[in-house]
C-alpha positions as CSV (number, residue, x, y, z in Angstrom):
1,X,72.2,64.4,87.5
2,X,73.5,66.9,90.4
3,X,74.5,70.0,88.8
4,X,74.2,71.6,92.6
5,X,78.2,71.1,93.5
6,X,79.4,71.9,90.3
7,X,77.4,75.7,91.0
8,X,79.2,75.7,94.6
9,X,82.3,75.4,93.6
10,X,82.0,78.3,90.5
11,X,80.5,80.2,93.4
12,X,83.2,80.1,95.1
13,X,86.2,80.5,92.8
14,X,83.7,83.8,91.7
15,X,84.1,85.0,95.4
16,X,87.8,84.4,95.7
17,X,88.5,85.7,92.4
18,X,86.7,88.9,93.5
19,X,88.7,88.9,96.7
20,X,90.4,92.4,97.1
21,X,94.7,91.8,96.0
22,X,97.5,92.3,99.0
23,X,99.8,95.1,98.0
24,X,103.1,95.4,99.4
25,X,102.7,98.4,102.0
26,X,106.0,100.2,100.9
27,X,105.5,100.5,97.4
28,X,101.6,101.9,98.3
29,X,103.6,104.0,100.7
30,X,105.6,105.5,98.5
31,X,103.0,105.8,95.7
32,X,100.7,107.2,97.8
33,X,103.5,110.1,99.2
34,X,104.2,110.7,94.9
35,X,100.7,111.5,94.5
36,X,100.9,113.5,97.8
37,X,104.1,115.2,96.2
38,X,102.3,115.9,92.9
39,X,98.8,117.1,93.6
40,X,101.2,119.8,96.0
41,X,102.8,120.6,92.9
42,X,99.8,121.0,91.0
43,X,98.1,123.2,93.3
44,X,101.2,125.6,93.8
45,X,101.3,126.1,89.7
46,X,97.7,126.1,89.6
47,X,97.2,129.4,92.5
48,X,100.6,130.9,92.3
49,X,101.7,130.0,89.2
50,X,98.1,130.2,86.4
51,X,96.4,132.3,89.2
52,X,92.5,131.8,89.0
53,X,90.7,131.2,86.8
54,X,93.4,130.1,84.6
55,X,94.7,127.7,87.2
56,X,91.2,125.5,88.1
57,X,92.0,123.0,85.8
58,X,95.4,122.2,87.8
59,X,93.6,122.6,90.9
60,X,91.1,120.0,90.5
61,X,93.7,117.4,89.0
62,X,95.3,117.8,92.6
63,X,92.0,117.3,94.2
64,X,91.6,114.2,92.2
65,X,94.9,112.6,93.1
66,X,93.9,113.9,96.7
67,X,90.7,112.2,96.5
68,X,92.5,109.2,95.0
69,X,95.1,109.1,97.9
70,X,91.9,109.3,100.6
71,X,90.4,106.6,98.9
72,X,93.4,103.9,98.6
73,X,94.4,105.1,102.1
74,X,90.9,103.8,103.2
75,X,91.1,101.0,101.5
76,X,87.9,101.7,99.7
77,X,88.2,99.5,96.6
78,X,91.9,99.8,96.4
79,X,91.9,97.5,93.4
80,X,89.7,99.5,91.3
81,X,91.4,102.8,92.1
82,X,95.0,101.5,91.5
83,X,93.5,100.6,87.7
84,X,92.3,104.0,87.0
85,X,95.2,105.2,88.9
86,X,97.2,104.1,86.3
87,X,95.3,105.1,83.6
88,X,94.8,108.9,85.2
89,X,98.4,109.3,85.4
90,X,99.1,108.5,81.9
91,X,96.1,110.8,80.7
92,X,97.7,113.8,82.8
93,X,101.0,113.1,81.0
94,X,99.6,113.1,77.8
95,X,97.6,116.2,78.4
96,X,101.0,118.3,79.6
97,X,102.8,116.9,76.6
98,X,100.2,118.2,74.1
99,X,99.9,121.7,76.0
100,X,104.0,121.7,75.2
101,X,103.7,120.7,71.9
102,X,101.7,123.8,71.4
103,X,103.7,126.4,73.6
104,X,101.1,126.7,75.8
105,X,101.9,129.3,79.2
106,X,104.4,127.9,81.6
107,X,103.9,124.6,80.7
108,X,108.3,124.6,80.3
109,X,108.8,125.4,83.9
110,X,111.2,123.9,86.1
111,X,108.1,122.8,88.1
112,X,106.2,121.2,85.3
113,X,109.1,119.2,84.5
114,X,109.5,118.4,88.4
115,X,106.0,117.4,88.6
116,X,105.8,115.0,85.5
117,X,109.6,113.4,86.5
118,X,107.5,112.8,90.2
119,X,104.6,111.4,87.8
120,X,106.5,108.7,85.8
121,X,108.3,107.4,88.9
122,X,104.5,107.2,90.3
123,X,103.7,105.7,87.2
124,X,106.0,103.7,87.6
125,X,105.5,102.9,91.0
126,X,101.8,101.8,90.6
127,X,102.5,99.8,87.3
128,X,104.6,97.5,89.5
129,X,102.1,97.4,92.2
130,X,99.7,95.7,89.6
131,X,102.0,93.4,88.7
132,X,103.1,91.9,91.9
């Protein structure tokens, strides 16, 4: 018995399975300028707003969806970084919700609220992508 073709062909539904997913380029577009929109935000709160050292924590969130933005742009594993995308969004939602909950400094600012309405429509955005 032959069990050589039957390997070939799981081979190569493996390779096309693994094959990197065609997103359409205006909803990137857009998700990509949300995240551009948001880490902005996060950095003004973060140095203007917090002031250092209070603010770090905002600034590297921004340098993460900047890093994030870099890397889609690039195409560098798009698929992987739209999942955790996803994921980071909601995890940086959650976070500013608990620091409400607790009346934590300036967390009820116009821009905080600005910046998590740009958030869920990234959310949003990128939730869609996946599904597509």
């Amino acid at each position: 018995m032959n069990l050589e073709p039957a390997l070939a062909s799981e081979k190569s539904n493996v390779s096309t399975a693994g094959s990197s997913m065609h997103y359409p380029k205006r909803l990137l577009n857009i998700a990509l300028l949300l995240a551009a929109v948001t880490a902005i935000l996060h950095l003004y709160i973060g140095i203007l707003v917090y002031g250092i050292p209070l603010g770090v924590p905002l600034i590297l969130i921004a340098l993460v969806y900047i890093g994030g933005i870099v890397l889609i742009a690039a195409n560098n594993r798009r698929d992987r970084w739209l999942k955790i995308g996803i994921y980071w969004v909601i995890i940086i939602i959650a976070l500013w919700a608990a620091s409400a909950a607790v009346n934590a400094p300036n967390t009820n600012i116009v821009l905080a609220y600005v910046d998590k309405a740009v958030e869920f429509i990234l959310l949003g955005i990128l939730l869609r992508i996946r599904t597509k």
